[in-house]
Structure formats: structure tokens, C-alpha cells
C-alpha positions in Angstrom: -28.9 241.9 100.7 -30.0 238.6 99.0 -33.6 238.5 98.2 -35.6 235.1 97.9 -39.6 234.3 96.9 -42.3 233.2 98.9 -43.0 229.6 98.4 -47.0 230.1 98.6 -47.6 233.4 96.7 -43.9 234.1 94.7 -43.5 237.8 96.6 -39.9 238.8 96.5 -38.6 238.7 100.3 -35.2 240.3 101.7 -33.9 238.1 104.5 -35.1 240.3 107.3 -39.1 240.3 106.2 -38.3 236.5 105.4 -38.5 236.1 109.3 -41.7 237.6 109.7 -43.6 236.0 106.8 -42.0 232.6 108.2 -43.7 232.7 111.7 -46.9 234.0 110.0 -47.2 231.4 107.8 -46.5 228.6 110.7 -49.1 230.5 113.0 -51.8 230.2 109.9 -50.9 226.1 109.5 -51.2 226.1 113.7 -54.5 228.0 112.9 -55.3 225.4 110.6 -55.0 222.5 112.5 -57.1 223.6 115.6 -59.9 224.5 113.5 -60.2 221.2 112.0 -59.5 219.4 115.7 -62.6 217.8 116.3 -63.7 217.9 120.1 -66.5 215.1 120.7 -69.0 215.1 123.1 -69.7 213.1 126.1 -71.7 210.8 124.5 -70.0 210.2 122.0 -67.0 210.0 124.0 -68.4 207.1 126.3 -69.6 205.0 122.9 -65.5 205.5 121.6 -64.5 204.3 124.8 -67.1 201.2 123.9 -65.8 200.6 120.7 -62.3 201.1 122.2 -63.1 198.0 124.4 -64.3 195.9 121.6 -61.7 196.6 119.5 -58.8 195.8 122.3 -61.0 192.3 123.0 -59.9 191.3 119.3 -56.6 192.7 118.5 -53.9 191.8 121.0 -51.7 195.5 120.1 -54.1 197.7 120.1 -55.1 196.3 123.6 -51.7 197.1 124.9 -51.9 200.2 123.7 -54.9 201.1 125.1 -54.1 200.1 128.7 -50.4 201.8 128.5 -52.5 205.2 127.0 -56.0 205.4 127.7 -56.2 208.4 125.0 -55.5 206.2 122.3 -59.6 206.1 122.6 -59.9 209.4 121.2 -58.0 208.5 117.9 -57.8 212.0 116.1 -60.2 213.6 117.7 -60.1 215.9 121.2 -62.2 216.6 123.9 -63.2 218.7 126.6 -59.6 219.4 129.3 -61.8 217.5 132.2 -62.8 214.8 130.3 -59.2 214.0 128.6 -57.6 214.3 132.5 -60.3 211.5 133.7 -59.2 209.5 130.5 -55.7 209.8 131.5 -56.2 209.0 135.1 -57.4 205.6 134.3 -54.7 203.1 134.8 -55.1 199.5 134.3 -53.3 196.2 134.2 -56.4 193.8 132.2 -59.5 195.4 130.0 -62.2 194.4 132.5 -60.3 196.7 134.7 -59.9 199.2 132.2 -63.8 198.5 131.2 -64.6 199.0 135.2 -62.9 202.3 135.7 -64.1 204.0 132.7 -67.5 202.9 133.6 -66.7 204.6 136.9 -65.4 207.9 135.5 -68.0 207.8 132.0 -70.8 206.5 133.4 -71.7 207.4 136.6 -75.1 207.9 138.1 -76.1 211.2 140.3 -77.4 209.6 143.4 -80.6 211.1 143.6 -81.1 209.4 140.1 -79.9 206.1 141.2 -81.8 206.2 144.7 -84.9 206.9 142.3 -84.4 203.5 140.3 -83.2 201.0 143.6 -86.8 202.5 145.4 -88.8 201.8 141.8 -87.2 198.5 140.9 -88.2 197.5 145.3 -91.4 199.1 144.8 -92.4 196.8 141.5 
């Protein structure tokens, strides 16, 4: 039976526990990573979408990028299931349509809300 050392903490290991300590060790980096996955709100979500835009107006690659993979707006960061399926369900050929159907999905109004402001703005 050949015995070998733990890489992190030097304990001798025979080959069978080396198995065991192997899968705990990648579940504890997969623990790792989730906890530091960020997931941003909807707010903030709708301004990286904005700055997505901007950005894609000046720089010709990342513009193609964006249109091919609408989640290339949440750079390293994660969000809510819903709101990454209505990112991906966005599929455009130019940015003003891109900019048009994430305004549809992002920004919508509740109707009563909107019915509010069209009778305000005729009332004024």
C-alpha cells in the first residue's frame, strides 16, 4: 500500500482515503466559489444592462458579444433564475433592438401605475 501527503495540511494518506479527501476538498473549493458569487439586484441589474449599452455603443466586440449572449451584462456576477431566463430570452440583431427589449423585460410598468401617470399627465 503506497501512502502519499495531503497537499494542503501534509497528513499521510493511503490511496483508498486519498479518494475521499480528494472529493472533499473539490466540494469545499465548489463551496468556495458560490459563496463569493455575487447575485445583484434588480436595480442594479437594469443600471448593468445601461452600462452594457453604453459600453457596446463604443466598442464594436463587445457589441457583438453582447447581442450573441445577452448575459455577458452580468460580467461575474449572478442573479435571481427568472431574471437570468428573461436576460437570455432577449435576442437581437442591432443594440436599439437589444435596448428595446430589455426595456420591455427590465422596465416595465404595472398598468394600474402607468394608467395613473397617462390620466395625470391629461389632467395637467
Amino acid at each position: 500500500m503506497r501512502y502519499g501527503r495531503c497537499r494542503k495540511c501534509y497528513k499521510r494518506l493511503s490511496n483508498s482515503g486519498s479518494y475521499a479527501v480528494t472529493i472533499r476538498m473539490v466540494n469545499r473549493v465548489f463551496a468556495q466559489d458560490q459563496a463569493h458569487l455575487v447575485v445583484i439586484s434588480e436595480k442594479d441589474l437594469r443600471r448593468q444592462i445601461d452600462r452594457s449599452v453604453s459600453r457596446a455603443l463604443v466598442d464594436g466586440n463587445y457589441a457583438s458579444r453582447l447581442l450573441t449572449d445577452p448575459t455577458v451584462v452580468l460580467e461575474d456576477r449572478g442573479c435571481p433564475p427568472q431574471q437570468y431566463v428573461s436576460l437570455r430570452s432577449i435576442r437581437a440583431s442591432t443594440l436599439v433592438d437589444f435596448a428595446r427589449q430589455a426595456q420591455d423585460v427590465f422596465w416595465a410598468i404595472a398598468p394600474c401605475v402607468s394608467a395613473g401617470l397617462q390620466s395625470s399627465s391629461l389632467a395637467g
